[in-house]
C-alpha positions, 0 to 999 in steps of 0.5 A, a space after each residue: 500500500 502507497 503511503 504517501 496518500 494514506 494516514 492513519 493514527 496509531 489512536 484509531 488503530 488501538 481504538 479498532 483493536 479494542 472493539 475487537 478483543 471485546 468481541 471474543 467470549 471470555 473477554 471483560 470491559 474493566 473500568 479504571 474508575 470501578 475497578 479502585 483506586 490501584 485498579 486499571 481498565 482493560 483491555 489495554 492496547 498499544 499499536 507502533 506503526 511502521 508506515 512506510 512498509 504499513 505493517 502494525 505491531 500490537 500489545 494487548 492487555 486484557 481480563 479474562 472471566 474464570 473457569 475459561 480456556 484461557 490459552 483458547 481466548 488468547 488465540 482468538 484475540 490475536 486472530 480477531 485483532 489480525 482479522 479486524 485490521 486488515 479488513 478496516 484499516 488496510 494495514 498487514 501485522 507483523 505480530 500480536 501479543 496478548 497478556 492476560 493481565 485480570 481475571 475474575 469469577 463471572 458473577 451470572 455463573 455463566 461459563 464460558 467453554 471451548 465451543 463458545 471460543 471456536 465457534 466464534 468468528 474473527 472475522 469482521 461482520 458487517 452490519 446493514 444500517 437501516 435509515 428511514 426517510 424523512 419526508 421532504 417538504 416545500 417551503 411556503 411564504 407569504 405573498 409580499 405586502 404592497 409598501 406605501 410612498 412616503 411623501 416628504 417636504 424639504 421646504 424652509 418655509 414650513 419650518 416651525 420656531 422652537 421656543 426655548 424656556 427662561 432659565 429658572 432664577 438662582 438664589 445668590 443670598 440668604 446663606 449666612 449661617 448663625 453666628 456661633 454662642 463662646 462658652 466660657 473656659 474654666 481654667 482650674 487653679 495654680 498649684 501650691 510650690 514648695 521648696 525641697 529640704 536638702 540635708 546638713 554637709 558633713 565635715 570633711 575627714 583626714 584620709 590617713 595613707 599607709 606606708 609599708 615598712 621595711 622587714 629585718 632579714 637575718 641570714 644563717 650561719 655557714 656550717 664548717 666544711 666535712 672532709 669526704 672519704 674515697 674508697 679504694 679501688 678495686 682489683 679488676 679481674 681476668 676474663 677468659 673467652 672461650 673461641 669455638 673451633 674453625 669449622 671448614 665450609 665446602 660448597 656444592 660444585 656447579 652443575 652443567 647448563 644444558 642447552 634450551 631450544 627456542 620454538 620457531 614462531 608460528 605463522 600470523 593467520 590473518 582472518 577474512 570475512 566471508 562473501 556478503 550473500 544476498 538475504 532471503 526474502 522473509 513471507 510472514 504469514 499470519 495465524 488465519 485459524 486458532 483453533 484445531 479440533 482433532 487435538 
């Protein structure tokens, strides 16, 4: 397919995605907001679009009910979503995965078997849309009403004087106010002065000035000299070593070398890269049937 005129957003996909996993028996709707506050809606389906080759690669998350054959679910979401792709979005799928991420017990005790997986069909059904038709209808309008001439005279003579009003008369006098009545202040009387006593001076005392006096120091009587006695000196002593005997040292005589032969050094191999061969051409081929009765 030519991309150059086609685009389609990797949204629209997903949102095709979605409509057909919750086609296949087994799948639930969760919604994020009934689900709590830790909760996430499902299915959930991410689509990375290659456009230029117009190939779609999908991941699905999804919730499933229990007891069910889950691995018989998860093979008819990947063919329903390969299925329901191609037929409205013109787009090949190079792969599919489907994690069962939820599942939960059906509350109406309606299981769903194997049979109810196989028998359904991934396929796209398309729908007839009935539209009724609504009757269509003539406007009608009225017949125009015949206007009437307006007559109009510009002559000056037929102006009118407009009489104007004398404007009212404004009062100027009569807005003195009353002169005010003076109160008489009442001053309160001066207060009693009165001297303050102040106390008799003392005489003045004689300050008397400690002077320290100096203190007689006797020093002691030298003691007479006492004579010190040496005493005499010691004998010294002789001193005998006893020297052990020389004892003759031969060392081991040298043994012969022998020759050591060097190795020949091997020859460096230098590594080629093989040929480039041209690459074989790859047909995926899409899972068209998940089911297999003989098994």
């Amino acid at each position: 397919m030519d991309g150059t005129f086609y685009h389609i957003s990797e949204k629209a996909v997903e949102h095709v995605a979605e409509q057909a996993v919750l086609t296949v028996p087994g799948v639930l709707s969760l919604d994020a907001q009934l689900a709590g506050l830790a909760g996430r809606k499902y299915p959930r389906v991410n689509v990375h679009l290659d456009r230029a080759s117009a190939i779609a690669a999908v991941e699905a998350e999804i919730a499933t009910t229990y007891p069910a054959p889950v691995a018989a679910i998860t093979d008819a979401v990947r063919a329903t979503i390969i299925a329901h792709i191609r037929s409205l979005c013109g787009l090949d799928v190079s792969r599919v995965q489907v994690h069962v991420a939820n599942v939960q017990t059906e509350t109406d005790g309606h299981r769903v078997t194997w049979d109810d997986v196989a028998s359904h069909n991934a396929s796209a059904e398309p729908v007839g849309i009935r539209i009724s038709p609504s009757p269509v209808t003539s406007p009608v309008t009225k017949d125009p009403i015949a206007l009437s001439p307006i007559e109009v005279d510009s002559q000056l003579d037929e102006l009118r004087e407009v009489t104007v009003p004398a404007p009212p008369e404004v009062r100027t006098t009569g807005f003195d106010a009353p002169p005010l009545q003076l109160t008489d202040v009442v001053v309160p009387p001066p207060l009693e002065t009165f001297s303050p006593e102040t106390p008799q001076p003392r005489q003045l005392a004689e300050v008397q000035r400690f002077v320290p006096q100096a203190a007689s120091v006797h020093a002691p009587y030298p003691r007479p000299v006492k004579g010190a006695t040496v005493p005499p000196r010691r004998a010294l002593k002789e001193v005998y070593i006893n020297r052990s005997s020389v004892v003759p040292v031969s060392a081991p005589a040298a043994p012969h070398l022998r020759p050591v032969g060097v190795p020949s050094p091997r020859p460096v191999k230098r590594p080629e890269a093989p040929m480039p061969q041209p690459l074989k051409q790859i047909t995926i081929r899409p899972v068209e049937k998940y089911y297999d009765r003989t098994r």
